[in-house]
matplotlib code that plots the C-alpha trace (Angstrom):
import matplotlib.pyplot as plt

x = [38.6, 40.5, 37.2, 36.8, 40.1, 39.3, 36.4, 37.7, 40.9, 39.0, 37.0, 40.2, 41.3, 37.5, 38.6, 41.9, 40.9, 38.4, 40.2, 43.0, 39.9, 38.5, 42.2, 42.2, 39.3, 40.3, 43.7, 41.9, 40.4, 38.4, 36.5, 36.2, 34.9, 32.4, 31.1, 30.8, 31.5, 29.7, 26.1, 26.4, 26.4, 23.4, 21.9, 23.1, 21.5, 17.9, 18.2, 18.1, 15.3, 13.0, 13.9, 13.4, 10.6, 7.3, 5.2, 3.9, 6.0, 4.1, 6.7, 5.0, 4.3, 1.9, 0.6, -1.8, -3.5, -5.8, -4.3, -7.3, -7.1, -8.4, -5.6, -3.0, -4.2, -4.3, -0.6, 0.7, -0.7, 0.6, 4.3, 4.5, 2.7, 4.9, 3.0, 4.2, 7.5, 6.9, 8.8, 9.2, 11.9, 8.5, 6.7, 4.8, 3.2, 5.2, 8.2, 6.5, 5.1, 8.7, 10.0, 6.9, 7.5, 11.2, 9.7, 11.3, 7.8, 4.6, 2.2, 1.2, -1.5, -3.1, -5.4, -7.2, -7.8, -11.5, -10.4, -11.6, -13.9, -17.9, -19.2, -23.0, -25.8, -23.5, -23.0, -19.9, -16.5, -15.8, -13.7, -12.1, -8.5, -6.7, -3.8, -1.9, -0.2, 1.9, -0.2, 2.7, 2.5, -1.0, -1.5, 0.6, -1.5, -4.4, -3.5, -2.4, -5.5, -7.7, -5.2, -6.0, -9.6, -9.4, -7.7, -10.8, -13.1, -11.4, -12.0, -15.7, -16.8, -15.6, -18.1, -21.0, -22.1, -22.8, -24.0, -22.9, -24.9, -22.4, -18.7, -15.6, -13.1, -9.4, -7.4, -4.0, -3.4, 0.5, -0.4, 3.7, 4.7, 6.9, 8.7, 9.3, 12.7, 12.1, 10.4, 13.3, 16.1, 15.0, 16.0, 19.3, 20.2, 19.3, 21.6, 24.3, 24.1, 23.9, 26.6, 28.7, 27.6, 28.6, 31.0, 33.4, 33.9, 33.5, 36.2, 38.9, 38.3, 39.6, 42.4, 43.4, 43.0, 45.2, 48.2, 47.7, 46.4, 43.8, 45.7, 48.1, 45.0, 44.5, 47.0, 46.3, 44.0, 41.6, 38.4, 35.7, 33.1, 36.0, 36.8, 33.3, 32.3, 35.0, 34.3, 30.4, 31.6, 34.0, 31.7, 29.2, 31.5, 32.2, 28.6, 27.4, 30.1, 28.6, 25.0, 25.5, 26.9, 23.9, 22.1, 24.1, 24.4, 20.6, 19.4, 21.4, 21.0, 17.9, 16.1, 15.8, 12.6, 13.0, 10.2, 11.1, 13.7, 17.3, 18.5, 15.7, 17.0, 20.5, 19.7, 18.2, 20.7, 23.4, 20.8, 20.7, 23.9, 25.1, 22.8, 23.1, 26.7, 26.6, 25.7, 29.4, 31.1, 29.7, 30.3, 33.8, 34.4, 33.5, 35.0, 38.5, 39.2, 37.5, 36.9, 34.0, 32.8, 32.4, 29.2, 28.0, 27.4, 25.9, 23.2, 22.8, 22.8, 21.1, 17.7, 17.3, 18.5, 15.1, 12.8, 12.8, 12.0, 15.4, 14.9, 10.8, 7.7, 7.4, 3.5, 4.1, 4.8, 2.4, 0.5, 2.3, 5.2, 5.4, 4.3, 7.8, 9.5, 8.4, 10.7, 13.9, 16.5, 16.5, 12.8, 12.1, 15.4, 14.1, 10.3, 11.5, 13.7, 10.8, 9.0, 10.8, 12.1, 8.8, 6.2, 7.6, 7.3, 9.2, 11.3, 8.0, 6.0, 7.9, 8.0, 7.0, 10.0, 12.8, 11.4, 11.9, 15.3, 16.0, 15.1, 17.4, 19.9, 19.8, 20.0, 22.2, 24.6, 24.3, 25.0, 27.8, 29.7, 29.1, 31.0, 33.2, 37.4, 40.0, 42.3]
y = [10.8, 7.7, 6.3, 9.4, 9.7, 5.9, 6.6, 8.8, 6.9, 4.5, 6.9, 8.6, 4.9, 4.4, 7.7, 6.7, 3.0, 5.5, 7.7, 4.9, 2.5, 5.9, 6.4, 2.8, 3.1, 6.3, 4.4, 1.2, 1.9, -1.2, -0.5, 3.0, 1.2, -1.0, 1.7, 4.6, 4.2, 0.7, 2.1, 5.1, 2.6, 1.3, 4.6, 5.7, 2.2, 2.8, 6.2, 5.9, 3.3, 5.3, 8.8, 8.3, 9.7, 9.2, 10.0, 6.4, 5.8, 3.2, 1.6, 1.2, 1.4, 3.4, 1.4, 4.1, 2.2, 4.0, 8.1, 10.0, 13.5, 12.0, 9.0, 11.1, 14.0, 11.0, 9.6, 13.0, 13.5, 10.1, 10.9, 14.2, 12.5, 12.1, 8.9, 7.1, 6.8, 6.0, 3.5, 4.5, 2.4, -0.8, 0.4, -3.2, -5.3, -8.8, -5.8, -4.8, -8.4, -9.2, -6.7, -7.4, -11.1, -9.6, -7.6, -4.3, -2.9, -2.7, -3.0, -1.7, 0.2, -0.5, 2.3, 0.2, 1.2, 3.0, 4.3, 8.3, 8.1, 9.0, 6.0, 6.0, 7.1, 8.9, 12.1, 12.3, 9.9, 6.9, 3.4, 0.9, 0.7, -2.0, -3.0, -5.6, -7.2, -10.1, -12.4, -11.8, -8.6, -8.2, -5.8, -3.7, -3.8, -3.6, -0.1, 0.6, 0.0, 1.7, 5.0, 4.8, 4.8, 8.4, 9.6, 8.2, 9.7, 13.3, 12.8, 11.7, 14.5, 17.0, 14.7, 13.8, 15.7, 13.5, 14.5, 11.3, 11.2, 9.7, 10.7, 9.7, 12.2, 11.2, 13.3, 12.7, 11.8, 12.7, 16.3, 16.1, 15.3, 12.4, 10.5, 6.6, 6.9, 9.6, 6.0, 3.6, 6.1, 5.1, 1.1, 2.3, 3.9, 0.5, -1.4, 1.1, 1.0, -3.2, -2.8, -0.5, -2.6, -6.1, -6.7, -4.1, -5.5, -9.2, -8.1, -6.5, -8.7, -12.1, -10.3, -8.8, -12.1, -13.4, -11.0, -11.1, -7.8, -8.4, -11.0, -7.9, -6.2, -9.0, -8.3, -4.9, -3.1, -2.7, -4.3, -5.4, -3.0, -0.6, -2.1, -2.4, 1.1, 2.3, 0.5, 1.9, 5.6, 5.2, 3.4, 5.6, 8.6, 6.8, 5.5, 9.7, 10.3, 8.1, 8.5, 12.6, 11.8, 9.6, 12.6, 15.0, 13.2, 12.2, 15.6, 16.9, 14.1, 12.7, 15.4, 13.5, 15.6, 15.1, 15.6, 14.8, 16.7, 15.8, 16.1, 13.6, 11.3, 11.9, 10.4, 7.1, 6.8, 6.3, 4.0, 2.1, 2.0, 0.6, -2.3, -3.6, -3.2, -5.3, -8.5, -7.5, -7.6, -10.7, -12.5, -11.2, -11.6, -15.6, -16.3, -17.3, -16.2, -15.2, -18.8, -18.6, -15.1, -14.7, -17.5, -17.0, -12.7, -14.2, -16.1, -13.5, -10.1, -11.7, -12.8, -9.2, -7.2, -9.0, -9.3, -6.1, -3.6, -2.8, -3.1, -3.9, -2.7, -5.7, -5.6, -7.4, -10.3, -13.1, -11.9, -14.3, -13.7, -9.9, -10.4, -12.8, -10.1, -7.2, -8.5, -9.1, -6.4, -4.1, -4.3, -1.3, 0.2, 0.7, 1.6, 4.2, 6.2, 6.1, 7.2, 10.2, 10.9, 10.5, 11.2, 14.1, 11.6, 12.6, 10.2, 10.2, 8.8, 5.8, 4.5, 1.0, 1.1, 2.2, -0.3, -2.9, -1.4, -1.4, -4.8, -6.1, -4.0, -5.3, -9.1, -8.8, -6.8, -9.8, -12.3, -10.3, -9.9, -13.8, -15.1, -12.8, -14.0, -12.2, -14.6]
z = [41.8, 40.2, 39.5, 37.8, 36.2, 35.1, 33.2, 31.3, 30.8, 29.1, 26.7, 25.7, 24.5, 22.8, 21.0, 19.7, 18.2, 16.5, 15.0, 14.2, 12.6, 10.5, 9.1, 8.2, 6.3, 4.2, 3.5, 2.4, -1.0, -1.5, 1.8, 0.2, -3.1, -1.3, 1.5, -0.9, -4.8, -4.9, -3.3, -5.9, -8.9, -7.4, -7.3, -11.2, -12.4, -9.9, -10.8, -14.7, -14.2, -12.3, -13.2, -16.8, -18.7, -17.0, -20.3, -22.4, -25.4, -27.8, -30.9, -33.9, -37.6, -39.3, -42.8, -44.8, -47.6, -48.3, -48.8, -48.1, -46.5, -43.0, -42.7, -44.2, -41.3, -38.4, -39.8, -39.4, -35.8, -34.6, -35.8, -33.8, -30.6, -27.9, -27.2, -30.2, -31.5, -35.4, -37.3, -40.9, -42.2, -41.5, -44.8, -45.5, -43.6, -43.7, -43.0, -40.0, -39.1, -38.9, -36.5, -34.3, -33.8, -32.9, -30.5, -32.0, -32.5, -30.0, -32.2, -36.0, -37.0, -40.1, -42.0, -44.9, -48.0, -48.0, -44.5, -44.3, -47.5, -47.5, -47.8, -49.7, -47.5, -45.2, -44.2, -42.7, -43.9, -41.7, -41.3, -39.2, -38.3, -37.3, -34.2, -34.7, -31.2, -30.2, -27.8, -24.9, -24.8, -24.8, -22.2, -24.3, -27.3, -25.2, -23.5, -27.5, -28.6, -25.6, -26.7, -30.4, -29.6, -27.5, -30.3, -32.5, -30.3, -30.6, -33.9, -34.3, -31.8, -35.0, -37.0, -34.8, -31.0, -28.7, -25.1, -22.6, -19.7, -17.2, -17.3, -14.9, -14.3, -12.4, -9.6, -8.1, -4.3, -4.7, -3.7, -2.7, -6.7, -5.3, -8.3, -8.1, -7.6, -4.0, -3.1, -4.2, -2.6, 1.4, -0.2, -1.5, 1.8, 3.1, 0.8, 1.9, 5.4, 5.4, 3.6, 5.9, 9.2, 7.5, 4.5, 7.0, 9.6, 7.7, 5.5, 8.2, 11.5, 9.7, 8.6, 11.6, 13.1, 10.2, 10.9, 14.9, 15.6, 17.4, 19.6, 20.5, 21.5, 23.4, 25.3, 26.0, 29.1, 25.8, 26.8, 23.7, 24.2, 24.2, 20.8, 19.8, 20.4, 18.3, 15.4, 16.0, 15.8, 12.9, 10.8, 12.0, 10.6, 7.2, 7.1, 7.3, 4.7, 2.4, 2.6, 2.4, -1.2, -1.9, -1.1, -3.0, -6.1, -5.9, -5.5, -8.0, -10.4, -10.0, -8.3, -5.6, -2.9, 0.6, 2.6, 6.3, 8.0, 7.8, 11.6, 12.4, 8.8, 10.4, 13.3, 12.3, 10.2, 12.9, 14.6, 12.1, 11.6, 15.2, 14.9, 10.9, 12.7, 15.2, 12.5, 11.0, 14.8, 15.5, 11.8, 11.5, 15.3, 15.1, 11.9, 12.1, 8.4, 5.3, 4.5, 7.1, 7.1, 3.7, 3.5, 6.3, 5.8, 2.5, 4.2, 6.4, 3.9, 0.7, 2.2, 3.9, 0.5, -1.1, 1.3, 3.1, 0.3, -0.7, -4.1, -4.6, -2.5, 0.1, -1.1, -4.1, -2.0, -0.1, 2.8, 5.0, 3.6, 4.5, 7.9, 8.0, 6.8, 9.0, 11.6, 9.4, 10.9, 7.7, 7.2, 10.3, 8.9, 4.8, 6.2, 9.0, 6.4, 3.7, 6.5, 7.4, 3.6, 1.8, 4.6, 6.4, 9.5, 12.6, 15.0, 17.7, 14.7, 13.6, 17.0, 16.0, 13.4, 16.2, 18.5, 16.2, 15.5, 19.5, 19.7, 17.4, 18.7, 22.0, 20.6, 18.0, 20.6, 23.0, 20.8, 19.2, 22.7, 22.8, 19.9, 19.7, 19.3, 19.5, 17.6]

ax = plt.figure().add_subplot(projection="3d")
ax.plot(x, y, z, "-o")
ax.set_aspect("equal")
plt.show()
């Protein structure tokens, strides 16, 4: 029975140090700055970046010289394409040369003179029109080019029927409609929840340290996974606060689709949580002020925010290089909540991702109970 009575004695105190750490946090507005309004400015600027309109826009400037009924038809139809946004104020060439080289203009689109007319021993009008195109942004002007020719082929099928023997037609895989940005959001959940587990407890251990607090702790029946446990459920509380305004604002913002189901999201979540959390208990529990943490969750953070897919697919990188980076701590964390988000996946089918997740755990947790200090 006192066993008993001990026990729970000691999960009472886990409790209190929880809710006392969750107060601290809603009383501490740059922790409330850092865990929730600093990820959502992340989100507005990755949001208006991928969100944005989907359709190809081409800057140019039309030059007609030659005013027959077919150029002045085609100059017309290019200004009310959604595909091309017209420059009218460029109305000669050494005008529109200029704001080329400046790169205020993709390409220009020259319409010679004898361009449309029926030229002798023809039956049908004809002529050649030219794209100008800086040499660095050739691809541009390439795709420019390869767009002004379907238009050109619309219009010589009015002129001439041709039959092709061999034709290619194209058909989406993204039966789900998934936008870039429903891809980008599982890497902004990851920024948010290395940033939770770290730069908090980086930012309030030294300082505690600094005005004896945790030396009175010290002093107290209060044992360190008492202490640690607490800080896991309050961060986990502010970390679930945060990431459900992610969602909100991204849903309602950027129309953000979520495919997987939100208990199971919810879940790895908190996981994830605990062990990008125990990197901050065992920075800010070593440091002895913010001289040393500070660096060190620097090292630490930065390399993972690049190279796990927070912010670019890790396929644009080297082979070798990816297969460092599957095991970097937020690497499992980013690709499990793509996973579930984007894929529908449940939690029994990104086992490899929580096992990798568990594994860190466990070390980071070890190493954590290791260094920590209370002063």
């Amino acid at each position: 029975m006192a066993k008993h009575q001990s026990i729970k004695q000691q999960w009472r105190t886990v409790m209190v140090f929880t809710k006392l750490s969750t107060r601290r946090f809603f009383r501490d507005r740059l922790a409330q700055f850092f865990s929730i309004l600093f990820p959502l400015i992340f989100l507005f600027v990755f949001g208006s970046l991928t969100s944005g309109n989907k359709n190809v826009s081409f800057h140019v400037a039309i030059l007609d010289q030659s005013k027959t009924s077919i150029a002045t038809e085609l100059d017309h139809q290019l200004k009310t394409s959604s595909a091309f946004k017209v420059d009218t104020s460029a109305t000669t060439l050494p005008a529109a040369k200029s704001q080329l080289i400046k790169g205020q203009l993709d390409g220009i689109i020259i319409l010679p003179k004898g361009f449309g007319e029926l030229q002798p021993g023809q039956h049908y009008p004809s002529g050649q029109a030219q794209v100008l195109y800086n040499e660095s942004t050739s691809g541009t002007g390439q795709a420019l080019t390869s767009v002004m020719q379907t238009i050109f082929n619309g219009i010589n099928a009015k002129f001439v029927s041709v039959k092709l023997p061999f034709a290619v037609t194209g058909k989406t895989l993204n039966e789900r409609s998934l936008t870039p940005f429903d891809y980008t959001f599982a890497g902004l959940l990851g920024f948010s929840i290395i940033g939770l587990g770290i730069f908090g407890p980086v930012n309030v251990f030294p300082e505690l340290k600094k005005q004896g607090i945790l030396r009175r702790l010290h002093t107290t029946p209060l044992k360190t996974w008492q202490y640690f446990l607490a800080t896991m459920f309050s961060q986990a509380t502010t970390g679930i606060i945060s990431i459900a305004i992610q969602f909100l604002v991204a849903i309602e913002v950027f129309h953000l689709k979520v495919i997987g189901n939100y208990l199971d999201i919810i879940i790895f979540t908190i996981f994830s949580i605990f062990m990008i959390l125990g990197l901050g208990l065992a920075i800010g529990g070593w440091a002895k002020n913010e001289r040393q943490a500070a660096p060190l969750s620097n090292i630490i953070v930065f390399p993972m925010l690049f190279l796990s897919g927070t912010f670019f697919p890790r396929y644009l990188m080297p082979g070798w290089l990816q297969t460092i980076t599957n095991y970097l701590p937020l690497t499992p964390v980013i690709d499990g909540l793509r996973l579930l988000t984007t894929e529908g996946k449940s939690l029994l089918q990104i086992g490899p991702q929580i096992g990798l997740v568990a594994a860190w755990f466990l070390i980071i947790y070890v190493i954590a109970f290791r260094v920590f200090k209370w002063e």
